[in-house]
N, C-alpha and C positions, 0 to 999 in steps of 0.2 A: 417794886415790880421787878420779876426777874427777868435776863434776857430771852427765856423761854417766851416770855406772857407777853415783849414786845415784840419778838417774832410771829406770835400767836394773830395777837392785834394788826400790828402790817399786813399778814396774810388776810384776814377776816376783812379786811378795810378794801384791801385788792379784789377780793373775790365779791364782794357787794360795788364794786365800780364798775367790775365786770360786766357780774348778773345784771343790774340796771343798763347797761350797754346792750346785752343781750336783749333783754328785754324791748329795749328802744328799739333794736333791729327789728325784732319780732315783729312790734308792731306798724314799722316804717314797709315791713313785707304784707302785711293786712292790706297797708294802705293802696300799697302799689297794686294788690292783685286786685282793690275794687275797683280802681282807675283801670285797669286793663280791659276787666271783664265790662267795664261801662262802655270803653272804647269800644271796643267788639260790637256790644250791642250797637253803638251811632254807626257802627261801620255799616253793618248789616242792614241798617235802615237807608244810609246812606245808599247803597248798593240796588236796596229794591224801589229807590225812588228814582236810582238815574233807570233803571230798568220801565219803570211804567213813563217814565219821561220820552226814554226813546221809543216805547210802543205809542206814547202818544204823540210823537212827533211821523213819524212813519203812516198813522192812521189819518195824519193831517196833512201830507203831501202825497196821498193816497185821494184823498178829498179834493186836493187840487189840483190834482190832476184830470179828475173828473169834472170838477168845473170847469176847468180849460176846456177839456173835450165839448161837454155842452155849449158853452158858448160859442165856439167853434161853430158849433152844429145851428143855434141860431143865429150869428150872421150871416153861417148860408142860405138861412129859412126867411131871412128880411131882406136880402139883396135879390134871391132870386124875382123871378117876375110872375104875379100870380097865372096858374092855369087853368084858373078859371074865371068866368064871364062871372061877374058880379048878379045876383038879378034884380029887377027893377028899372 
């Protein structure tokens, strides 16, 4: 084997440690952009669940506030004193 053929060879050996290097990158970047775009999506869910959460919390002290008022309204309606004469 000449010095040529084992330059040849180191190179060919280099450049296939490479390419498989590359390669492994390639597909370590696959991996990460389906991890991202997933993330994205949970985020996005995330996002419209705190949304319907605070619309339904809003809607539910919106309620209670209404109850108070009514209730309110019937203790006035049981303490006051009837105005009218029962009959019988």
């Amino acid at each position: 084997m000449s010095k040529h053929h084992v330059v040849m060879a180191r190179t060919l050996g280099v450049a296939l440690v490479a390419g498989l290097g590359l390669a492994s990158c390639a597909s370590y970047d696959e991996d990460f952009a389906r991890i991202n775009s997933r993330l994205d999506q949970l985020d996005t869910r995330v996002q419209g669940a705190a949304q319907s959460a605070d619309a339904a919390n809003q809607s539910a002290q919106q309620a209670n506030q209404r109850l108070n008022q009514l209730e309110s309204r019937v203790q006035q309606l049981e303490s006051a004193p009837p105005t009218r004469q029962p009959r019988g």
